[in-house]
NUVEXMI-243068 format. One record per residue (C-alpha): residue number from 1; residue in three letters; x, y, z. Coordinates in nm, 3 decimals, always signed. Layout:
N
<NUM,ALA,<X,Y,Z>>
...
//
This chain:
258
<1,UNK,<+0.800,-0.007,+2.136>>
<2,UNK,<+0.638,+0.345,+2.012>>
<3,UNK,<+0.841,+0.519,+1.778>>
<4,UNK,<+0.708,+0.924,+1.783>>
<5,UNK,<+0.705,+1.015,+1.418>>
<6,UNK,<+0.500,+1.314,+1.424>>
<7,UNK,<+0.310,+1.586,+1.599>>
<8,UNK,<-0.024,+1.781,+1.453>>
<9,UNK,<-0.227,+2.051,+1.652>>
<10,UNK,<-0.450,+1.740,+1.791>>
<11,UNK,<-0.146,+1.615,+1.992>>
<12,UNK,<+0.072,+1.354,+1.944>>
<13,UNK,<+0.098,+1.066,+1.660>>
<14,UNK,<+0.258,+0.763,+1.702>>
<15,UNK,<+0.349,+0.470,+1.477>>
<16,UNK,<+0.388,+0.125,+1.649>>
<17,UNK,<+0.554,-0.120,+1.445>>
<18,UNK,<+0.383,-0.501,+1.498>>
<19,UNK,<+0.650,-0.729,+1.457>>
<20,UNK,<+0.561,-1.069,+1.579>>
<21,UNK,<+0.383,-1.187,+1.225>>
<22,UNK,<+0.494,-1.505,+1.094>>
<23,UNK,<+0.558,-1.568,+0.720>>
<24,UNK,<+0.190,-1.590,+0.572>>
<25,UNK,<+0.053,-1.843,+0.330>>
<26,UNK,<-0.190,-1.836,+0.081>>
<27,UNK,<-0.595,-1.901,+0.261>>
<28,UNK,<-0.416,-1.764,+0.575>>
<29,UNK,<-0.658,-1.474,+0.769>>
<30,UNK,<-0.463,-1.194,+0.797>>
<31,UNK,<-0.702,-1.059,+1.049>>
<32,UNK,<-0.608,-1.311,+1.227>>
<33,UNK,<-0.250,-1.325,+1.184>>
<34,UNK,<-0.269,-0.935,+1.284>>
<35,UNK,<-0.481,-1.003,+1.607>>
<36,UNK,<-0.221,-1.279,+1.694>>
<37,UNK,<+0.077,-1.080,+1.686>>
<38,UNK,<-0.057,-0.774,+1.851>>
<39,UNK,<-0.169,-0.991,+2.134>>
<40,UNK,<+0.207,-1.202,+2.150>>
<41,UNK,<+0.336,-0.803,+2.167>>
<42,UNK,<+0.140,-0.647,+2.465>>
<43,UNK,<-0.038,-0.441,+2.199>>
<44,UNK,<-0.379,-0.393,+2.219>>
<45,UNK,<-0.586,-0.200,+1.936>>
<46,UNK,<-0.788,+0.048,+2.103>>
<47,UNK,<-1.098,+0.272,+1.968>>
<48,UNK,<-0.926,+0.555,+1.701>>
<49,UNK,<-0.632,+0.343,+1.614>>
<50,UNK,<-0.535,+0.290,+1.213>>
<51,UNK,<-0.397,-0.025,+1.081>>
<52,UNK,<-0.160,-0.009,+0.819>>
<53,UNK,<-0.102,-0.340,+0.618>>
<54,UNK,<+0.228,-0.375,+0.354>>
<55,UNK,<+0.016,-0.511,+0.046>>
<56,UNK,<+0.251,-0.860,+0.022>>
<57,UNK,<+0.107,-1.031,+0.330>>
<58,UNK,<-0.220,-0.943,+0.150>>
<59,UNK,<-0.116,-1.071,-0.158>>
<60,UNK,<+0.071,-1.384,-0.002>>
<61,UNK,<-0.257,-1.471,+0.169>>
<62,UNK,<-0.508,-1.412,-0.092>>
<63,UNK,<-0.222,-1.626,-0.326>>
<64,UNK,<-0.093,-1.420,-0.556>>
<65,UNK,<+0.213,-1.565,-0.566>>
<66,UNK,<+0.388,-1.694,-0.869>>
<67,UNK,<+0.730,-1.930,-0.887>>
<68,UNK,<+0.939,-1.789,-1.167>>
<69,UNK,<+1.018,-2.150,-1.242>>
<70,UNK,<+0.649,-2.173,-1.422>>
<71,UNK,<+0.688,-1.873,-1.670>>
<72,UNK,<+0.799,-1.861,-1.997>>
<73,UNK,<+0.882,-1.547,-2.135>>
<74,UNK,<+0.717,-1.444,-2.457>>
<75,UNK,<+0.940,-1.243,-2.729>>
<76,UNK,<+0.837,-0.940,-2.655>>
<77,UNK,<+0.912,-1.007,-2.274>>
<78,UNK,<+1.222,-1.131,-2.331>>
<79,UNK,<+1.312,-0.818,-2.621>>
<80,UNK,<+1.226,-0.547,-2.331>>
<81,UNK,<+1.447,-0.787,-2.034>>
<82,UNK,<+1.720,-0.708,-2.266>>
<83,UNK,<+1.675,-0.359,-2.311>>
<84,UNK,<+1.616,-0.300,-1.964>>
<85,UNK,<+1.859,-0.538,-1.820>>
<86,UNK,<+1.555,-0.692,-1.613>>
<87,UNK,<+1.457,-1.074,-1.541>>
<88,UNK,<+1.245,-1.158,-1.823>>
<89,UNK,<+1.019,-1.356,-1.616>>
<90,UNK,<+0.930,-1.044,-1.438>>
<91,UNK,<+0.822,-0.830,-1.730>>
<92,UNK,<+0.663,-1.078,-1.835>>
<93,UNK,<+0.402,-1.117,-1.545>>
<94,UNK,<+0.408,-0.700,-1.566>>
<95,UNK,<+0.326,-0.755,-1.916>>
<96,UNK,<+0.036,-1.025,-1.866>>
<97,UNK,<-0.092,-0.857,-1.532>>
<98,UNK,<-0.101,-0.487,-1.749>>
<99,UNK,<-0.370,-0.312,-1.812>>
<100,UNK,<-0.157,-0.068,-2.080>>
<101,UNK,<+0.225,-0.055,-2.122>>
<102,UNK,<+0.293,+0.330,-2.046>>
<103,UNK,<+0.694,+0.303,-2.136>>
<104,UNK,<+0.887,+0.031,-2.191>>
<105,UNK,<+1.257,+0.164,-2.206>>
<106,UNK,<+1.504,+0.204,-1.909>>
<107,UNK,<+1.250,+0.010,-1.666>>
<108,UNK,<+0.902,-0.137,-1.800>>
<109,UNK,<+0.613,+0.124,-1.662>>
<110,UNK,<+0.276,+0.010,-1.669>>
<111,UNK,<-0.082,+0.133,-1.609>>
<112,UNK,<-0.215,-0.209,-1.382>>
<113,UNK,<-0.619,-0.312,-1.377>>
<114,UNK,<-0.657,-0.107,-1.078>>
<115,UNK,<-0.537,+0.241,-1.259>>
<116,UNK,<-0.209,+0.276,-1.101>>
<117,UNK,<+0.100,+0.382,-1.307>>
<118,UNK,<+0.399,+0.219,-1.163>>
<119,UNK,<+0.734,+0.023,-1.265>>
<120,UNK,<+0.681,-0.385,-1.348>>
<121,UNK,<+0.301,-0.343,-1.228>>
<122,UNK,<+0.371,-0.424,-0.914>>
<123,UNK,<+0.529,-0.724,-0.927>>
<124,UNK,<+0.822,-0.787,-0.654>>
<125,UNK,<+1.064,-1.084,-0.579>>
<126,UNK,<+1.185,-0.901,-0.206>>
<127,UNK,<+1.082,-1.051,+0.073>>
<128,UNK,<+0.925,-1.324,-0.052>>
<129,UNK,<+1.151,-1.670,-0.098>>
<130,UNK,<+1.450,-1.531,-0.181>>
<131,UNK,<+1.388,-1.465,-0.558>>
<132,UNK,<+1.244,-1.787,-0.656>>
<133,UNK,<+0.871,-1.636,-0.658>>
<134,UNK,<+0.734,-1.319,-0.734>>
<135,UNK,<+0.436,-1.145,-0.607>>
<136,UNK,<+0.188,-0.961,-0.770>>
<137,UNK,<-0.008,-0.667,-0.602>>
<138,UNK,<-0.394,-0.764,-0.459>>
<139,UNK,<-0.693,-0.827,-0.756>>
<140,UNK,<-0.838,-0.547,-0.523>>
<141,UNK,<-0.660,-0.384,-0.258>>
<142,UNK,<-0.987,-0.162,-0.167>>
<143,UNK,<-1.217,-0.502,-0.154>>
<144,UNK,<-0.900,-0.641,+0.079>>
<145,UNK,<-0.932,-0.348,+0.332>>
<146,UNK,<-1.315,-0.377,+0.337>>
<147,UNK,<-1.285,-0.725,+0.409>>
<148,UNK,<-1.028,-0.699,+0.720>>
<149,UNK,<-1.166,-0.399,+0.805>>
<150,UNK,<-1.528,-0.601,+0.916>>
<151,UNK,<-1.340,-0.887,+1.046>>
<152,UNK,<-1.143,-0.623,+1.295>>
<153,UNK,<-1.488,-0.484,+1.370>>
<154,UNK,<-1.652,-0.811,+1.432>>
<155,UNK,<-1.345,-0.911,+1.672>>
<156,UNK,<-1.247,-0.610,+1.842>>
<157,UNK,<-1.602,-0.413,+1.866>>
<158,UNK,<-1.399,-0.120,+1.779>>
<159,UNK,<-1.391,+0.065,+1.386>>
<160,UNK,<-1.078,-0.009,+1.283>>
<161,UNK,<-0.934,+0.144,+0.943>>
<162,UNK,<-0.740,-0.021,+0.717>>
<163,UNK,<-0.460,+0.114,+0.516>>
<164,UNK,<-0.290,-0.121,+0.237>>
<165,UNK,<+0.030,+0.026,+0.135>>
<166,UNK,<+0.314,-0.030,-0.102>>
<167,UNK,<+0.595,+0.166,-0.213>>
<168,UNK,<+0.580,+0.366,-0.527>>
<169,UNK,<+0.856,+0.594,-0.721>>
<170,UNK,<+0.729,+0.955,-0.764>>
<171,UNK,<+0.735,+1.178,-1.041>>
<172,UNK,<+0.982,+1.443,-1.000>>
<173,UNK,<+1.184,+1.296,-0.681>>
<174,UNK,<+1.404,+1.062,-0.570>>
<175,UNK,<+1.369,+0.755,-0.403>>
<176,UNK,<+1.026,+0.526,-0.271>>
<177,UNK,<+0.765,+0.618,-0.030>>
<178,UNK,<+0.497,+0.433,+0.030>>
<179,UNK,<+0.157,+0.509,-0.063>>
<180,UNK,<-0.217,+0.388,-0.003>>
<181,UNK,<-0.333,+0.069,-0.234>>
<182,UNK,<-0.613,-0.003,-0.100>>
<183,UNK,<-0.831,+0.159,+0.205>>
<184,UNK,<-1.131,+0.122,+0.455>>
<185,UNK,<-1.354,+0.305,+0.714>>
<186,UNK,<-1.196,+0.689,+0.709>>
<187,UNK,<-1.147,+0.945,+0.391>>
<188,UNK,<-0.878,+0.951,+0.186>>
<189,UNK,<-0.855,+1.243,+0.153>>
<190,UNK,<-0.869,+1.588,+0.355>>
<191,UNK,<-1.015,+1.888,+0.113>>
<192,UNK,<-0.945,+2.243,+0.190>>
<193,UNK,<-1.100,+2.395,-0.122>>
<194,UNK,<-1.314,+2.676,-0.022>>
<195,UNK,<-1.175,+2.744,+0.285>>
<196,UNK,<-0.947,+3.020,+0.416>>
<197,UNK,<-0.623,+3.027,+0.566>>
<198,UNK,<-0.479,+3.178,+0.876>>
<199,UNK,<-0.439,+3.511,+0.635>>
<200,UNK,<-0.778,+3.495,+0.553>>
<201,UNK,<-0.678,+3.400,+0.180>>
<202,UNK,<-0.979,+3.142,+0.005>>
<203,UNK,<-0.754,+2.803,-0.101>>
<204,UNK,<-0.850,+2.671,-0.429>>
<205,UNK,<-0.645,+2.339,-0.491>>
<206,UNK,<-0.583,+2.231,-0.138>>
<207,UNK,<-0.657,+1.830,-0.140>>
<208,UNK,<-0.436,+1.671,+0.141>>
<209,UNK,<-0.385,+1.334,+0.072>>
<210,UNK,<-0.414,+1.172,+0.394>>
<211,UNK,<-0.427,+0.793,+0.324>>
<212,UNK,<-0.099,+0.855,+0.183>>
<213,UNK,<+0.054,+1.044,+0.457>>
<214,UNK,<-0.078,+0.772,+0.688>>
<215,UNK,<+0.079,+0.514,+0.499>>
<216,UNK,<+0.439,+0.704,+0.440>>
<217,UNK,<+0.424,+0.760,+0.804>>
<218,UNK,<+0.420,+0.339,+0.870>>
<219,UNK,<+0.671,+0.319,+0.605>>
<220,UNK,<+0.937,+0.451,+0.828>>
<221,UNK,<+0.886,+0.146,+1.105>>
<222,UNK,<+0.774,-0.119,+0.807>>
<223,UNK,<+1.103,-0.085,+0.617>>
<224,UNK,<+1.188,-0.317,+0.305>>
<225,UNK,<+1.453,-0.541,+0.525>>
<226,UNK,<+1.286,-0.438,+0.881>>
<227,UNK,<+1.064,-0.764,+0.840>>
<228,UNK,<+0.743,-0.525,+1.011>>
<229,UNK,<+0.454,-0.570,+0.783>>
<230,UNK,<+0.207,-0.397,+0.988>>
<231,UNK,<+0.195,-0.060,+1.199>>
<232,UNK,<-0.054,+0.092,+1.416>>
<233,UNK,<-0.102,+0.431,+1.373>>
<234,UNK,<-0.252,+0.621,+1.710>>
<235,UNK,<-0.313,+0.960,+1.780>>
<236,UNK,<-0.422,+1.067,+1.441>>
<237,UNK,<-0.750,+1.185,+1.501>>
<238,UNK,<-0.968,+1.121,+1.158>>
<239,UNK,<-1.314,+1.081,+1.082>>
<240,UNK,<-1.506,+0.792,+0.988>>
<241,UNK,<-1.602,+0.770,+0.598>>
<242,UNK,<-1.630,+0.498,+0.314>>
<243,UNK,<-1.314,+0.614,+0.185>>
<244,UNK,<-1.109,+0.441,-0.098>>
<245,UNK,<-0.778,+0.410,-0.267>>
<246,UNK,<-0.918,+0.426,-0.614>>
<247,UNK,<-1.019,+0.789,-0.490>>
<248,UNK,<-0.650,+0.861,-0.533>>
<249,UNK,<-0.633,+0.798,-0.838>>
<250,UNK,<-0.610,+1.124,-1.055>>
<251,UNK,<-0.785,+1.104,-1.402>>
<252,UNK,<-0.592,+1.047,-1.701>>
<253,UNK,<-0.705,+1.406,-1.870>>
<254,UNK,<-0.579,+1.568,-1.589>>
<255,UNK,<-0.213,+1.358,-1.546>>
<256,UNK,<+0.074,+1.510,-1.677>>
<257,UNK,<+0.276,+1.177,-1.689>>
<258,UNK,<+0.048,+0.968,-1.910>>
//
């Protein structure tokens, strides 16, 4: 089933939600897994499609998966659980995985080895076992694209982007929305610096950025509980490029929140 989540000037934009994947294991293919399901649904990838991946089958395949059972909380792990009210086994996996503790009281923020500033570093117990395991995010979500982004090419003859998304909180609003982790085979990005708009005025901080849009825009058929961890976005015309997430990342000198 489409769902129509938006319309640009190029025409029309769907998001189709692929929902026949099975629970995925750690050495499973996920291009394969992906190929599977799209085939079980009467879905076929065509030329100019996007495929937008939530990072925890990624992470569940590549096995980043850790039973809480195993971990023993270290004092200062345990010391910030109880200021924060959190599982202590989860900070401390946020703690081990971190590449710098940003703040540690109300909820533990971290800066993770990928650059990223975000609560626990990643780590989630939803939608994995029922809160027996966690999951941390991908050793390298860009690498992860890459990697299914060749394996679509090699299988499908078509160039097929890859978008690896997870949901972030956002400075100055409410609420999650998911952003791009990790991306392959189109910009990030869409710069309007230096050019003028439709009142002839010159822009000068313009960066659209488009991985993210792409990836908010699967969000609203991959929902935490709707059990969808892919989406095919069509319609969206972009261009081709060696795009990745890391581009995303703004420099510490110039953020505001570190």
């Amino acid at each position: 089933m489409k769902s129509r989540l938006a319309v640009n000037a190029l025409g029309e934009v769907c998001a189709i939600p692929v929902r026949a994947i099975p629970d995925v294991k750690p050495g499973d293919s996920i291009t394969d897994v992906v190929l599977a399901a799209i085939a079980a649904e009467n879905i076929a990838l065509h030329a100019g499609d996007i495929l937008v991946l939530k990072h925890k089958i990624i992470s569940k395949a590549e096995g980043r998966i850790i039973r809480l059972d195993t971990v023993t909380p270290s004092r200062k792990a345990l010391a910030t659980a109880r200021r924060n009210n959190t599982d202590p086994r989860i900070i401390e996996l946020a703690l081990r995985e971190a590449k710098r503790v940003v703040r540690n009281e109300h909820v533990l923020i971290t800066e993770t080895r990928h650059g990223f500033v975000c609560a626990n570093n990643g780590v989630d117990v939803s939608n994995v076992d029922g809160g027996r395991s966690a999951v941390m995010l991908p050793l390298d979500p860009d690498a992860s694209a890459l990697r299914i982004h060749r394996a679509l090419k090699k299988k499908t003859k078509s160039h097929i982007p890859v978008i690896i998304a997870d949901s972030f909180g956002r400075a100055w609003r409410e609420g999650l929305c998911d952003v791009a982790i990790g991306v392959a085979g189109m910009p990030v990005t869409l710069d309007y610096r230096g050019r003028r708009d439709d009142y002839g005025y010159r822009l000068h901080a313009t960066e659209e950025a488009l991985a993210d849009e792409l990836a908010a825009m699967a969000g609203l058929v991959s929902g935490k509980s709707a059990r969808v961890p892919a989406c095919i976005i069509r319609g969206y015309a972009y261009r081709r490029g060696t795009g990745n997430a890391r581009r995303l990342i703004r420099a510490a000198k110039r953020d505001l929140f570190r």
